[in-house]
N, C-alpha and C positions, 0 to 999 in steps of 0.2 A: 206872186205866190205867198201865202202868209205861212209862221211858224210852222202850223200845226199840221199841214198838208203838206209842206218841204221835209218835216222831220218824218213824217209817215211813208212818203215817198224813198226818202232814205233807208228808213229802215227794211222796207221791201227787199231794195236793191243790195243791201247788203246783209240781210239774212242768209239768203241763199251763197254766198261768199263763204261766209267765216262758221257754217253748220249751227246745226241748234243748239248745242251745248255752251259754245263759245258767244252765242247771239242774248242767250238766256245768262249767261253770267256778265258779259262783259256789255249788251247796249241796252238792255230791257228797262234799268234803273236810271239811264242815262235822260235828259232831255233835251230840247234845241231852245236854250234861252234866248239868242237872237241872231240875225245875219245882216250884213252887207254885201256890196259886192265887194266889199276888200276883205271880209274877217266873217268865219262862224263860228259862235260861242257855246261852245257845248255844255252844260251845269252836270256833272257828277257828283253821286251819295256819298263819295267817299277819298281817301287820299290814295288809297289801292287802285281804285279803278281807275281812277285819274291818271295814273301812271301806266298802267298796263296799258289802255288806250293809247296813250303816250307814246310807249316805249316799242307795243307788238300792233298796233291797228291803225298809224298816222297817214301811211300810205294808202291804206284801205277807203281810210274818211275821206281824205282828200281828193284820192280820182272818184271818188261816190259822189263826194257835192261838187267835182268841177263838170264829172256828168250832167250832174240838177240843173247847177246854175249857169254853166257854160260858158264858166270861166275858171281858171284858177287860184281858190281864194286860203286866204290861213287859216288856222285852225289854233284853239287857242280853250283851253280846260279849267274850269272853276268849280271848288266844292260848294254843292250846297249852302253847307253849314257856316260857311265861314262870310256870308252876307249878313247872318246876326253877328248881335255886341255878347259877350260873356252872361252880362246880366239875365238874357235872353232864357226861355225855358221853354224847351218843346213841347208842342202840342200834346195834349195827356191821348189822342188818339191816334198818336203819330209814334209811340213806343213799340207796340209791335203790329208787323202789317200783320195782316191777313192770310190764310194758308193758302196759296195759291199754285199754281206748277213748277215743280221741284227747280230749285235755282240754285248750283254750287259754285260759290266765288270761292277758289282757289287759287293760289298764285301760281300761273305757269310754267312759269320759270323750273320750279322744285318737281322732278322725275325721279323714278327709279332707275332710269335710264342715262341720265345724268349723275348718277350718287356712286360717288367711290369708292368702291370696294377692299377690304385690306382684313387682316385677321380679328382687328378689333371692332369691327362690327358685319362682319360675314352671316352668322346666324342670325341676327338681327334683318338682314336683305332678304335673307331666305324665309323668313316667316314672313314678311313683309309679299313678297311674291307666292309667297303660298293662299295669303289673304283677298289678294288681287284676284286669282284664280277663283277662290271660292269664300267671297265675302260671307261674316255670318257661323261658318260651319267648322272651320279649319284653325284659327285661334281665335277666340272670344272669351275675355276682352286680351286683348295684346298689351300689354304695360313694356312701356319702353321707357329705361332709367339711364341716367350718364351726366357729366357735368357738365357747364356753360359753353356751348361750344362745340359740340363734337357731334352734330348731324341728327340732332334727335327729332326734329318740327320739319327738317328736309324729311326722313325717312315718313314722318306722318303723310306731309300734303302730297309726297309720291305715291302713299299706298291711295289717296281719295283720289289723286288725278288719274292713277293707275285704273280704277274701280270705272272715272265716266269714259275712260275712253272705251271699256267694253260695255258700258250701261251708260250712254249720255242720259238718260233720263232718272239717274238715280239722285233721290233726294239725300245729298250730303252737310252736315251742318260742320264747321270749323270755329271752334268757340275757344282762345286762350282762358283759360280760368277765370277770369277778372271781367270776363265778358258774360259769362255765368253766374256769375254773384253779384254782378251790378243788375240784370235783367231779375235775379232771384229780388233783391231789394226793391225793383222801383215794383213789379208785379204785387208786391205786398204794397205800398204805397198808396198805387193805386186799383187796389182791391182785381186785380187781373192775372191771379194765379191760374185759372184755366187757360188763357193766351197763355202762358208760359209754359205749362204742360200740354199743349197743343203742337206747340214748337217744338220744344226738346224731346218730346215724345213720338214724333212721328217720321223722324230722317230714317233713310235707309244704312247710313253710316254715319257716327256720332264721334268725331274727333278732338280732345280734349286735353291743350295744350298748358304743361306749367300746374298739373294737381296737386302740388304739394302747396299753395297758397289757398286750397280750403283747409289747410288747417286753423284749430281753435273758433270756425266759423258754422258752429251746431245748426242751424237754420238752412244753412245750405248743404252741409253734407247729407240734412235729412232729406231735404227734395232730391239731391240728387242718387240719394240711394233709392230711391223710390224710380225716378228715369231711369238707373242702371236697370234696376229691376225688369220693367215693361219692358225696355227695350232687349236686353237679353232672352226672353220669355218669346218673344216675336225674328229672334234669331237674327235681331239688325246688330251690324259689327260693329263694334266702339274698339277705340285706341285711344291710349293714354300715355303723357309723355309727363315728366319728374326728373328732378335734377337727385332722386334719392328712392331708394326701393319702398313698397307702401311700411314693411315695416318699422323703418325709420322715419316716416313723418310724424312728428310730433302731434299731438292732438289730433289724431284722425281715429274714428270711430272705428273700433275694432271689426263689426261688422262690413265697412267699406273696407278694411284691411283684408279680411278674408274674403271678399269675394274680388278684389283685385286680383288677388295669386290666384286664383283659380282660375285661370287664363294663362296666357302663357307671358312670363317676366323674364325680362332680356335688359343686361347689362351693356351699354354702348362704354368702351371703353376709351382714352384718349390714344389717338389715332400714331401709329409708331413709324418714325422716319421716311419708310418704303413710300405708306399709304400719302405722307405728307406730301412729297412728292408727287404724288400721280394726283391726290385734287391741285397743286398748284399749276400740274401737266393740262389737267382738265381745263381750271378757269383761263388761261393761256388761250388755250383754242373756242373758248366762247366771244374773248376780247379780240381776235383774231391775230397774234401777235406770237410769236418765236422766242422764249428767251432759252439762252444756254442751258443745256443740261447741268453745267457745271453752278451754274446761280439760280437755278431752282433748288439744289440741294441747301446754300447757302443759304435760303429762306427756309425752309424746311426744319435745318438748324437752330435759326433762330426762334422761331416758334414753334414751344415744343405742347401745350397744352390746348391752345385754342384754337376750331376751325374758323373761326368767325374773325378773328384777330389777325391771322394769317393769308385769308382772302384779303381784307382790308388795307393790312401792309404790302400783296400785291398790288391792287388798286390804286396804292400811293405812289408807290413806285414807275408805272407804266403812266400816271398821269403825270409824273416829274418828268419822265425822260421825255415825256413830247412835249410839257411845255420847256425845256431846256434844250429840245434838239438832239440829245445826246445819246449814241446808239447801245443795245442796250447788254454792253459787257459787264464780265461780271467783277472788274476795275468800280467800274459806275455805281453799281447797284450793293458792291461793298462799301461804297464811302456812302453811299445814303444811308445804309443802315449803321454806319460810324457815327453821321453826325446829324440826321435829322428824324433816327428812333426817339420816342418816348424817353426820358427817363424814369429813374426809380420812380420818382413821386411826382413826376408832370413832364409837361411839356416844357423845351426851352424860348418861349413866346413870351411878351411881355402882355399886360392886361388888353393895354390896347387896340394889339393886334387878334384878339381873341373877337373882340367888339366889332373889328371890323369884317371878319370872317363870318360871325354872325348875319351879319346885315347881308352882307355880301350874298348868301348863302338864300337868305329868306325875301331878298329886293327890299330890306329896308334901306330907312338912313339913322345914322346914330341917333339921331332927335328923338325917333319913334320910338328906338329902341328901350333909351334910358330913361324917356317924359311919363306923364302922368297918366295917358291914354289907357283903357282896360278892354278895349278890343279885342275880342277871340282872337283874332290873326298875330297879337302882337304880344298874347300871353305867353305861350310856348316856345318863342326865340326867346323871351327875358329866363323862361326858367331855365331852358337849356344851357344858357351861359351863366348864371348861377352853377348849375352841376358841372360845368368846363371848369371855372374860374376856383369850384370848390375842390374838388376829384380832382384834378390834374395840375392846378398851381397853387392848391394848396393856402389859399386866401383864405382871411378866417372871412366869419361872415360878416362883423362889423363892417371890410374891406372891403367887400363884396357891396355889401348896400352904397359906400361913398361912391366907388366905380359906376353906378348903376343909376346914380341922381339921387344919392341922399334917401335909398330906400331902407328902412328901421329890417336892424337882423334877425328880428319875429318873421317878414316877408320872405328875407332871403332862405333863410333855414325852410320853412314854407314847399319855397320855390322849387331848391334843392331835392330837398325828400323824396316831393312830388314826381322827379325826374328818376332819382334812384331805385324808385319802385317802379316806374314804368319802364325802365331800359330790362326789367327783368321778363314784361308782359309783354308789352307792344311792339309787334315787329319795328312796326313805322319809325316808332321816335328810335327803334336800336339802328336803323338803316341811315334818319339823320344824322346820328352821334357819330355815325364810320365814318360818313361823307365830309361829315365837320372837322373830324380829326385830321383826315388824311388832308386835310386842306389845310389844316395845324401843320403837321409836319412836312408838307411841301414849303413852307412858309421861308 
């Protein structure tokens, strides 16, 4: 049986499994680059799917192709992208597809049903459920503002996931900001501003994560006051998430200021003790795992500003105590937070050991990591540890380039930046940096 009649055949079989929604988000993009009988290779669009596949549909593939093939084989996930070199430039007809049957990748994980409730963002759940109910009609647009951290991109991708479970066929688009002004740039580029407003203008729900980075950016605020416009005119519901209310962004066009608040603006505020507690109660029973009432408060304590910091310092925790065996009192989980929190200005890791966690982390080896090589694969671990080695031990950057094989501190500064602005945008690279940390501080 070749590729293409193995993967068709598959895909049959498991359509009918995993419903339309879930089929059209998560195998549609998907292809079967090759098989054995010991291994099938699946090539994924992206590092999301690749994961979700991963993490919610492994089971799924695998009795699917040991059905096919009639045996049982492994499974085993590659990005596209990551077969080119950096040099590389995508096909100029490969920027944007085609409009074809509404496809929402969502991350599933993120529910309203899931999301913690507490006084500091109660009204905020409540318009969110109101929206669910009656996308379009009930608040439009919804601007949801708060700081780093405190459940604002959860609250969005619950209200879209909320939206396909009573509409799986609803065309939802999920754009961080920087995903919108890089597609606004290359469309200018290459003269394919109607692909662009073809796109942005035609979802059923327009989610739009991190708006305070269109400021001072006149080209894009103008397109996209013009998409706010159509798209409110045709009643499709747009959300929008900001670390600041619209009228504290700096250089945003008044006109986008006033038709933000004309919707409904909700304050997420940082979550207070009770609330800290009950997501820490939450992630608990997702990890499937019991810790004392009394050392969940003791994390609670300790992190008092960030949800995102506070998950991750549980994460660190429950992965200490099983690789140490150690059961998980709140004796234990006091002295890790004694002696292998964070400090003020970094971690207590030597450069080293930062290099090897890297590697570790991405299947390199030092070699690759510090040589001369410019491989896409091999770009993003160097920057990453650049922003570890800068942000958290405090290396100047001279330092930084000697640790790194003698790279000049134009590169590293580079490197850094480049990271620092994306941990503000990118789900993906903020999910490496927890993972990488928390493997810092198991250290």
């Amino acid at each position: 049986m070749d590729n293409l009649r193995l993967w068709h055949k598959f895909l049959e079989s498991v359509k009918s499994e995993v419903g339309p929604a879930n089929y059209k988000a998560w195998f549609l993009k998907t292809s079967l680059k090759s098989f054995t009988e010991e291994k099938v290779i699946l090539s994924t669009p992206n590092a999301f799917i690749k994961e979700t596949l991963n993490q919610k549909y492994l089971s799924i593939i695998e009795a699917n192709f040991e059905k096919l093939i009639g045996k049982r084989v492994s499974i085993e996930f590659i990005i596209k992208e990551t077969e080119a070199t950096i040099e590389e430039e995508p096909a100029e007809e490969d920027f944007f597809q085609p409009v074809q049957a509404p496809v929402s990748v969502l991350n599933p994980k993120y529910t309203l049903s899931n999301y913690v409730v507490g006084p500091s963002n109660n009204v905020a759940y409540a318009a969110a459920q109101a929206i669910v109910q009656n996308p379009g009609t009930s608040y439009n647009p919804l601007f949801i503002y708060g700081g780093t951290g405190v459940g604002k991109t959860h609250l969005m991708l619950g209200i879209g996931n909320g939206i396909l479970i009573k509409k799986p066929h609803a065309k939802i688009i999920y754009a961080p900001s920087e995903k919108f002004m890089n597609d606004y740039v290359a469309a200018i580029q290459t003269n394919k501003m109607r692909d662009l407003r073809n796109k942005y203008r035609s979802p059923d729900v327009l989610l739009v994560d991190d708006i305070q980075f269109f400021s001072g950016r006149e080209g894009t605020q103008e397109e996209f006051f013009h998409t706010f416009n159509e798209l409110i005119g045709k009643n499709c519901q747009i959300v929008l998430t900001s670390d600041k209310s619209p009228h504290e962004i700096a250089k945003l066009e008044d006109r986008l200021k006033s038709r933000f608040a004309g919707g409904l603006m909700i304050d997420i505020q940082t979550p207070d003790f009770d609330t800290r507690v009950a997501i820490l109660r939450s992630k608990c029973l997702e990890h499937k795992v019991n810790l004392p009432e009394e050392t969940l408060k003791i994390l609670a304590a300790s992190f008092e500003t960030n949800i995102r910091e506070l998950e991750g310092q549980l994460v660190g925790i429950l992965q200490l105590l099983q690789a140490q065996n150690l059961p998980p009192t709140t004796e234990n989980i006091s002295r890790h937070l004694q002696t292998k929190a964070p400090t003020q200005n970094g971690f207590k890791v030597e450069p080293k050991k930062v290099l090897e966690t890297v590697c570790q982390y991405f299947n390199l080896n030092q070699k690759e990591l510090i040589g001369s090589r410019r491989q896409k694969e091999l770009v993003l671990p160097r920057h990453i540890t650049m922003f570890i080695l800068s942000e958290h031990l405090n290396l100047t950057v001279e330092k930084i380039g000697q640790v790194l094989g003698g790279r000049d501190h134009t590169t590293v500064m580079h490197g850094r930046d480049k990271i620092k602005k994306m941990v503000n945008q990118d789900r993906e690279v903020q999910r490496m940096l927890i993972e990488i940390k928390q493997k810092l501080m198991a250290a």
